[in-house]
C-alpha positions as CSV (number, residue, x, y, z in Angstrom):
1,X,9.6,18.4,-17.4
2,X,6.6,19.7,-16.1
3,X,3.1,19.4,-18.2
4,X,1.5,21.5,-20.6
5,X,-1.3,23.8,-19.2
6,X,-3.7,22.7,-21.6
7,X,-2.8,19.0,-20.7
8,X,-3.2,19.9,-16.7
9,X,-6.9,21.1,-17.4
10,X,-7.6,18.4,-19.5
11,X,-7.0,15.8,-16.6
12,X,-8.4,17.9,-14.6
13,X,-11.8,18.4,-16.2
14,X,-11.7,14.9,-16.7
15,X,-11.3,13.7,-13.1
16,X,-14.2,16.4,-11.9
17,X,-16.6,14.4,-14.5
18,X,-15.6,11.3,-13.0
19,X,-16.3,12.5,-9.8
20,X,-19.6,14.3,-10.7
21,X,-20.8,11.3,-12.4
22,X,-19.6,8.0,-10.9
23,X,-20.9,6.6,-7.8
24,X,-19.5,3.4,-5.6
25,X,-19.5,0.0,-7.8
26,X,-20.4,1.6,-10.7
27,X,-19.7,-0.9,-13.9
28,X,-17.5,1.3,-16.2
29,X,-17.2,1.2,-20.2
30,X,-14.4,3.4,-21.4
31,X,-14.3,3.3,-24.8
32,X,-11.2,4.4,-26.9
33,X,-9.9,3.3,-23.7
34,X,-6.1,4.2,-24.5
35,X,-5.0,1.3,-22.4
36,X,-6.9,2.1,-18.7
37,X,-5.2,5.2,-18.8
38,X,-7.6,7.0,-16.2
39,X,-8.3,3.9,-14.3
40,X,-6.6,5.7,-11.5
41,X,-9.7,8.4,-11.2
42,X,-12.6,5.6,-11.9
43,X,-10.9,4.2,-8.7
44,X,-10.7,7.4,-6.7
45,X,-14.7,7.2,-7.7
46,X,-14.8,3.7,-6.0
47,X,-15.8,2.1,-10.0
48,X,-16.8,-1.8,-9.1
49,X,-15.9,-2.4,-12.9
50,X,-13.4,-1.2,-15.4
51,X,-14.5,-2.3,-18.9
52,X,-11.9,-0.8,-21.3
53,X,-12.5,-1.3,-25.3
54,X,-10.3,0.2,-27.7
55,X,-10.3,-0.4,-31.3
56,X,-6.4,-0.3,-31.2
57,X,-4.6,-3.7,-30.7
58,X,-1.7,-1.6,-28.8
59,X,-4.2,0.1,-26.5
60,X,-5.5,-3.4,-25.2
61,X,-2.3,-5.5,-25.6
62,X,-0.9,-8.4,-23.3
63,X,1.7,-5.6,-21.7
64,X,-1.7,-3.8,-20.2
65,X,-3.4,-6.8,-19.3
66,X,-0.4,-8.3,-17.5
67,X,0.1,-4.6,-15.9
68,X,-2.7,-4.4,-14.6
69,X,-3.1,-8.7,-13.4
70,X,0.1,-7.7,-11.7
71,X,-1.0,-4.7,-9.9
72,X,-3.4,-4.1,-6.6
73,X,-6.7,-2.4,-7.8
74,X,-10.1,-2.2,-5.9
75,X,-12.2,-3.0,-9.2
76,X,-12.2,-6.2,-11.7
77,X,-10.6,-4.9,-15.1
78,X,-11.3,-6.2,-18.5
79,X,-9.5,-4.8,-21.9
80,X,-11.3,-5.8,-25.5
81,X,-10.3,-4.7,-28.7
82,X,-13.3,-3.7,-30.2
83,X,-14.0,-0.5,-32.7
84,X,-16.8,1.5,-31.2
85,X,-17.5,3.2,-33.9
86,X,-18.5,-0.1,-36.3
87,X,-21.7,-0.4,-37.5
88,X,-22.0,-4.0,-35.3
89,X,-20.6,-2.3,-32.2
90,X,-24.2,-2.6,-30.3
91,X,-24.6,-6.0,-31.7
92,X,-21.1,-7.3,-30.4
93,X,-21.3,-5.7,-27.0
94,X,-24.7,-8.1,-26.6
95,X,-22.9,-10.8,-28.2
96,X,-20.4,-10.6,-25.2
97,X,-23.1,-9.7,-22.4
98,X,-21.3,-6.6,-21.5
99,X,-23.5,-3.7,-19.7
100,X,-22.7,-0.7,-17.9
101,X,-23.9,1.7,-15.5
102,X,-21.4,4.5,-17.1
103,X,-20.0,4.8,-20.7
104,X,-17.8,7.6,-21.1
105,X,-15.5,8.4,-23.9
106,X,-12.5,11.1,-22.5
107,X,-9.5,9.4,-24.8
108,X,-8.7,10.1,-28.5
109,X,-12.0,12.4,-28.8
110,X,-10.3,13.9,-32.2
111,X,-10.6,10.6,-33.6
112,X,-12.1,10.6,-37.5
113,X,-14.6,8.5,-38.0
114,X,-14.5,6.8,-41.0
C-alpha cells in the first residue's frame, strides 16, 4: 500500500529541514520524539548525538532502546521520558546536564497542550 501524498511531503519537508539545518556532530534534542522515528535523516545529516524525549512511556520504552542498542548507527542515542511541555521542563533538562546544538520538534505537532 503505497503512502498518502500528504504523508510523502510531510517526510519530505521534514528531511530538507534536517538537511538545511544540521551540520556533522551536531548534538540532537528531538522532543515528542515518537520513538527516534526520523533518526534515519539526523544520520543522513551526520548528527554526533540523538537525544530523543518524549512524554509518552510507549514512545521511549525498553523495545526502542533495545532496537536501537541492537542496531549499527553512526551517532550515540539516548531516549528519556520527559513532558516537554511541563512547567519544570528547563529545570529537569539542567538537572540531567543535557545540551544541544539542535532542538527540533517534527512529531505529534497537533499535540494539546494542556
Amino acid at each position: 500500500m503505497a503512502a498518502a501524498p500528504h504523508h510523502l511531503l510531510y517526510e519530505f519537508a521534514k528531511a530538507a529541514l534536517i538537511k538545511i539545518f544540521a551540520f556533522p556532530y551536531a548534538t540532537v534534542c528531538d522532543m515528542y520524539c515518537n520513538g527516534g522515528a526520523d533518526t534515519e535523516k539526523w544520520a543522513d545529516a551526520q548528527a554526533g548525538r540523538y537525544i530523543g524525549i518524549d512524554a509518552s512511556a510507549s514512545a521511549v520504552s525498553s523495545d526502542d532502546r533495545e532496537l536501537w542498542e541492537n542496531k549499527w548507527k553512526p551517532f550515540t542515542t539516548e531516549f528519556i521520558e520527559l513532558n516537554p511541555s511541563a512547567d519544570d521542563f528547563e529545570a529537569r533538562l539542567q538537572e540531567k546536564g543535557i545540551q544541544a546544538d539542535i532542538v527540533c520538534c517534527m512529531q505529534n505537532l497537533q499535540i494539546v497542550m494542556l
